[in-house]
N, C-alpha and C positions, 0 to 999 in steps of 0.2 A: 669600028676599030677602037674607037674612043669607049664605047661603052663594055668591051669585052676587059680592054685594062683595068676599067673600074670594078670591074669583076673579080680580076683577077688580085686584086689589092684588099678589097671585102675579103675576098677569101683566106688572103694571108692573114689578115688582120686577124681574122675571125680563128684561123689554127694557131697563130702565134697564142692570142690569151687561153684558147687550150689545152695550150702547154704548160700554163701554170695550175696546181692545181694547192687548196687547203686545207692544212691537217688539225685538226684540232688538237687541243692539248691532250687529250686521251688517245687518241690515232696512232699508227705507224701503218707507212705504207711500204707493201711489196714490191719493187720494182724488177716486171722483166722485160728483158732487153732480147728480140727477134725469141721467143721463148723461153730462154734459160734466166734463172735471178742472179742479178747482180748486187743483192741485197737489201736493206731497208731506211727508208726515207720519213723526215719529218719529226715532230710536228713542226709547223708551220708553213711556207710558202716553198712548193719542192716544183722542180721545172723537168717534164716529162722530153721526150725527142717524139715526136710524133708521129705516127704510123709504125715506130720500130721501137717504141719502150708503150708497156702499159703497166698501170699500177692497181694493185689493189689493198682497200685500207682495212684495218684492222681495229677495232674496240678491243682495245687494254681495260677497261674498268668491268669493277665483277659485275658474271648475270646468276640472275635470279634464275634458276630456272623449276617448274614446278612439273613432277613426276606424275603423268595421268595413273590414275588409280587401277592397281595391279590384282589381279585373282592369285591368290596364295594360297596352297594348301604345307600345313605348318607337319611338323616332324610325327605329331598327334594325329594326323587328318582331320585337322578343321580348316573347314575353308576359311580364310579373311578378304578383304577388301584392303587393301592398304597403298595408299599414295605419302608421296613426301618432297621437298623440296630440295636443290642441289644447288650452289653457291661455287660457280669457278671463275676464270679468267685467262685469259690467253697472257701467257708471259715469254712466249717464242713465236711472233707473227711470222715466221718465215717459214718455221714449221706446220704452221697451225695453217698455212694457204697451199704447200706444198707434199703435206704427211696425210691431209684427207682432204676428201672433199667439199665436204662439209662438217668442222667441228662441231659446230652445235646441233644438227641434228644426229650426229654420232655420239656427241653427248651423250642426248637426252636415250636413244636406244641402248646404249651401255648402259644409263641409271636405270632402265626399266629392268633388262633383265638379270641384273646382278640386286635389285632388292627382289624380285622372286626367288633366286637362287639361295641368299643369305638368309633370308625369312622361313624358308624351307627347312633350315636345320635346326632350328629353334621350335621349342611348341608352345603352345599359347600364353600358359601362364608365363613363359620368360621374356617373350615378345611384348606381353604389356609392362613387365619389372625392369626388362635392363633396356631400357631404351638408352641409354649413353652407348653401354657396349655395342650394341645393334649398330648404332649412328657411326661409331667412331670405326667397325668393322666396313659399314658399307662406303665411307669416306676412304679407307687406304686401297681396297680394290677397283673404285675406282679412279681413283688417284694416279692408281700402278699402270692401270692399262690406256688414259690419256696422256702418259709424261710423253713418251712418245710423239704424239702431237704439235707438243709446244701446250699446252691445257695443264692450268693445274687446277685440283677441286678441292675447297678449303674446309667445303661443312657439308654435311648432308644429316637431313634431320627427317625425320619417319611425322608426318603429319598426324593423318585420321588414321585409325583401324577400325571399321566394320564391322562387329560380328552378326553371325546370324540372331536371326530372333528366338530361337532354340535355345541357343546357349546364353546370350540374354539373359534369358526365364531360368536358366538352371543357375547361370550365376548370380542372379537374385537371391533365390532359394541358399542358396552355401552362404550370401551373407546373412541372410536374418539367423540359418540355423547356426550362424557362428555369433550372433549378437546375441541368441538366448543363452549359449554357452555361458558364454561371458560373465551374462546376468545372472544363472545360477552358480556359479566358480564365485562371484562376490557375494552371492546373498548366503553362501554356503560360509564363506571366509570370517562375514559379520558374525552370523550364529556360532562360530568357535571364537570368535574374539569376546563375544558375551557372555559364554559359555567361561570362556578365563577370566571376564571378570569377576562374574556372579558367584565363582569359585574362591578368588581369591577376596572376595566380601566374604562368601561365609565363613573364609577363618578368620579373619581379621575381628568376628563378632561373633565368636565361639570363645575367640582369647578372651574378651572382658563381656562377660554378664548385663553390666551397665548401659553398654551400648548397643546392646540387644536391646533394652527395652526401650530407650531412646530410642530407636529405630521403628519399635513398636507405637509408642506415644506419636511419633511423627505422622506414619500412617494415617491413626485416628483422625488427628490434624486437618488432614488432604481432604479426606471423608468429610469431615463434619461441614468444610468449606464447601463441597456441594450443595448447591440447594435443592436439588433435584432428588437428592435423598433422603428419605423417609426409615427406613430399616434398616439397620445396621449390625451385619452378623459377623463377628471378629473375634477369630480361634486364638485362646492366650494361653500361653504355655504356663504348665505347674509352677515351674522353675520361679518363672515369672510372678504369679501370683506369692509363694510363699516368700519371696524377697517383697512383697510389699507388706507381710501379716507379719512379720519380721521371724526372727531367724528359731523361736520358740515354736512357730506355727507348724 
């Protein structure tokens, strides 16, 4: 008899402390009462009725959550590869334990297939340009369709995209053929800016005579300083010569 009381005192003992239960500072817990909720408890030290309340706790702080990588075919028909990550947070534990049954793997299936869906309407070249717009689009739809929950989702950001190795190779090719553009549009630019200077030298030593030949004696100059040259064949204008024989000549 003696040892059936001691039994039965262990026992109480042993429900009484798990009726207490601890919430961390991030926590809020669900509390239902023979299964309907009677609202939310915590943080810290919450006292359950046993056998006829259960609680269940909830993480307030945001999750990471990361999007397995999607097969996308874009507005163009190219296939992609594209994952991405989603940042929310339970800001209604009452909803988020009694609206689904599991918010976060309802999550992460909304974020799946609302970035194939958004991705879809875009074609490739805008898919790698607007990434904000993308981001900030796939963040309000799924926003819209967790409020409900008690979920809100603050960021969603488009990771890797994939392309084939097809296009790869073709968008290689569009850049170099766009880097020689380039490079002929300026080597084209320099020759007419040379082209106006060179122009604007020969008038400026058309107006004085003088400077013409100074221009000419300078040449000589350059030449003579090489040492590598031996013959020297340099066209001198009439002009030129009878301004030196003087003006009888």
């Amino acid at each position: 008899m003696g040892s059936f009381i001691g039994f039965l005192a262990v026992f109480a003992v042993f429900i009484l402390f798990s009726s207490f239960k601890i919430l961390n500072e991030w926590e809020k817990g669900v509390v239902l009462r023979l299964g309907r909720s009677i609202g939310i408890r915590g943080p810290g030290l919450v006292f359950v009725i046993p056998f006829i309340e259960k609680i269940y706790k909830v993480d307030l702080r945001t999750v990471t959550m990361d999007v397995p990588s999607q097969d996308v075919i874009t507005q163009d028909n190219i296939s992609l590869k594209v994952n991405a990550v989603v940042y929310f947070r339970v800001t209604n534990a009452e909803e988020a334990i009694s609206k689904v049954a599991d918010f976060y793997f309802g999550t992460s299936q909304l974020a799946q297939t609302t970035l194939r869906s958004v991705l879809g309407q875009f074609q490739m070249d805008e898919i790698l340009e607007q990434r904000d717009k993308i981001n900030h689009r796939l963040q309000e739809l799924i926003d819209k369709q967790t409020e409900p929950w008690g979920v809100k989702v603050s960021l969603v950001e488009v990771k890797n995209i994939d392309l084939p190795k097809e296009m790869q190779a073709a968008m290689a090719r569009q850049a170099e053929a766009e880097r020689e553009r380039r490079a002929k549009i300026i080597s084209a630019e320099g020759e007419l800016q040379r082209a106006e200077k060179l122009s604007d030298a020969s008038k400026k030593l058309a107006e004085s005579p003088s400077a013409l030949q100074l221009a000419y004696l300078q040449t000589l100059t350059e030449i003579a300083n090489n040492d590598g040259t031996r013959t020297i064949v340099f066209p001198i204008p009439i002009d030129f010569l009878k301004g030196l024989m003087g003006k009888d000549a």
